[in-house]
C-alpha positions in Angstrom: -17.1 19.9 -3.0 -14.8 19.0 -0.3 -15.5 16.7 2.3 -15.3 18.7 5.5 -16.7 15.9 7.9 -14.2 13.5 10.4 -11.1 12.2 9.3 -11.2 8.4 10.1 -7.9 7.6 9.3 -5.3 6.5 11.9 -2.9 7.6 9.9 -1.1 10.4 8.1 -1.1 9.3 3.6 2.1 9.9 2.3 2.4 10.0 -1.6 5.7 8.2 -2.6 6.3 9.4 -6.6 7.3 6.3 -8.7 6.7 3.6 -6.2 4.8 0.5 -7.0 3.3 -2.6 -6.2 2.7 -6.4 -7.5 0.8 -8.7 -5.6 -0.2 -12.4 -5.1 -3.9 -13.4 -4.2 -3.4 -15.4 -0.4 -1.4 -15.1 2.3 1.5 -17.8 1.6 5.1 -16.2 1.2 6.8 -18.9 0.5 4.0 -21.1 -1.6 4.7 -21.6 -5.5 2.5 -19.0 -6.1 4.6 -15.8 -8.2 3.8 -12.6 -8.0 2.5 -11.2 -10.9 4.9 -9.7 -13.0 2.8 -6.4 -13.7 3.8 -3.2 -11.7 1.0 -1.1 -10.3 1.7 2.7 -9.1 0.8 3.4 -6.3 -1.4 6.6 -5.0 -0.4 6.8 -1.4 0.3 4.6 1.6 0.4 4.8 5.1 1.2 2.6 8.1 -2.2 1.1 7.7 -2.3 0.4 4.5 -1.9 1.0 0.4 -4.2 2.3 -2.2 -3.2 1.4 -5.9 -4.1 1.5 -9.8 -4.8 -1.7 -10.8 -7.0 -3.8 -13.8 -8.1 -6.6 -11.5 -11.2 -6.0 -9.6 -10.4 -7.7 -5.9 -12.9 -9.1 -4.0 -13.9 -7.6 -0.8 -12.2 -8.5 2.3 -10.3 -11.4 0.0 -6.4 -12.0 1.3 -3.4 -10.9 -0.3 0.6 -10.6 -0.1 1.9 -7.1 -1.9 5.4 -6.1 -2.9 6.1 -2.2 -2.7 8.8 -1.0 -4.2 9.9 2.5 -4.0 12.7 4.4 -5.8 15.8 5.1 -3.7 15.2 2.4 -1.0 17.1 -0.8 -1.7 13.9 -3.5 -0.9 11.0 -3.9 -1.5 8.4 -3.3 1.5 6.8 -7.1 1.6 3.6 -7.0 3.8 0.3 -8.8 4.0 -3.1 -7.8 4.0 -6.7 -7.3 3.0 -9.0 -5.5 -0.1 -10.9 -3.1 2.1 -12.2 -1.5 -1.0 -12.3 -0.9 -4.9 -13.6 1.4 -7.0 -13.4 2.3 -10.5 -10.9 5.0 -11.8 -11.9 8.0 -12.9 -8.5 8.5 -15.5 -9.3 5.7 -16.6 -5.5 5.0 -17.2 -6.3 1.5 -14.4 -9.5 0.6 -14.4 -9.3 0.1 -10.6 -8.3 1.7 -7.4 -8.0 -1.0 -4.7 -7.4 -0.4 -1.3 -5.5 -2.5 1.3 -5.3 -2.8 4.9 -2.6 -3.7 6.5 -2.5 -7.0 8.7 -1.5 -6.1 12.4 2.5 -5.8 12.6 3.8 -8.0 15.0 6.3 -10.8 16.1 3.9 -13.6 16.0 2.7 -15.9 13.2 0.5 -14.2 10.6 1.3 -11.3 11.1 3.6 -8.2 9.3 6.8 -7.9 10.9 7.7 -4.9 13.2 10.5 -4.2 10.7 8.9 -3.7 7.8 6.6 -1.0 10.4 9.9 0.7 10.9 10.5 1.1 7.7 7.3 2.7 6.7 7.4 5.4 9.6 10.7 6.7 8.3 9.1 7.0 4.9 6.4 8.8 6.6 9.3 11.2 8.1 11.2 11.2 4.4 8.3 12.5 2.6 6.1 14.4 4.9 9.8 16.3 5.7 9.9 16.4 1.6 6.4 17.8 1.3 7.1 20.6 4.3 10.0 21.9 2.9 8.8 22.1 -0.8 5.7 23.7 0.9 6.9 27.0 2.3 
């Protein structure tokens, strides 16, 4: 049954087909600390956030630094956040879906830059302009 109650979200989910994301467990870009070298797709993102397959069950509210990389744009979307939620997967195909808040974008230490904001609303504008068109 659908869920016909309020819509919490801030912001519009955009599903971006072959995009994917690695992560690193903390907040330091530029420690020693590597990515891992495992690809995760990704089920939808929006300007607040990222929800993924994955096989590592994240611990609530633990810090982390994700790479998203999606086909046709030349970098990777590097951004900072938080688990805000797991679950188990119902394909079973991951074992996980993990959720992620966003930090707060901003020109101050700690936080996302505005850029990397930019960038995600004209994804939004790329693929909810996709999904219009394919719909009517």
């Amino acid at each position: 049954m659908e869920y016909k109650g309020i819509n919490r979200r801030a912001h519009k989910r955009i599903k971006t087909k072959g995009a994917t994301v690695t992560y690193k467990e903390g907040r330091f870009f530029f420690s020693k600390k590597q990515f891992v070298e495992e690809f995760y797709p990704v089920v939808e993102m929006s300007r607040g956030g990222v929800r993924f397959l994955g096989k590592k069950l994240f611990a609530i509210s633990s810090k982390v630094s994700i790479k998203i990389s999606i086909p046709e744009e030349s970098s990777p979307l590097i951004l900072k956040g938080k688990v805000r939620w797991t679950s188990l997967n119902p394909a079973m195909s991951y074992k996980y879906q993990i959720g992620i808040q966003f930090d707060p974008f901003a020109w101050k230490k700690g936080c996302n830059h505005p850029e990397v904001l930019e960038k995600i609303m004209k994804l939004e504008q790329k693929f909810l302009a996709n999904k219009k068109s394919v719909d009517h």
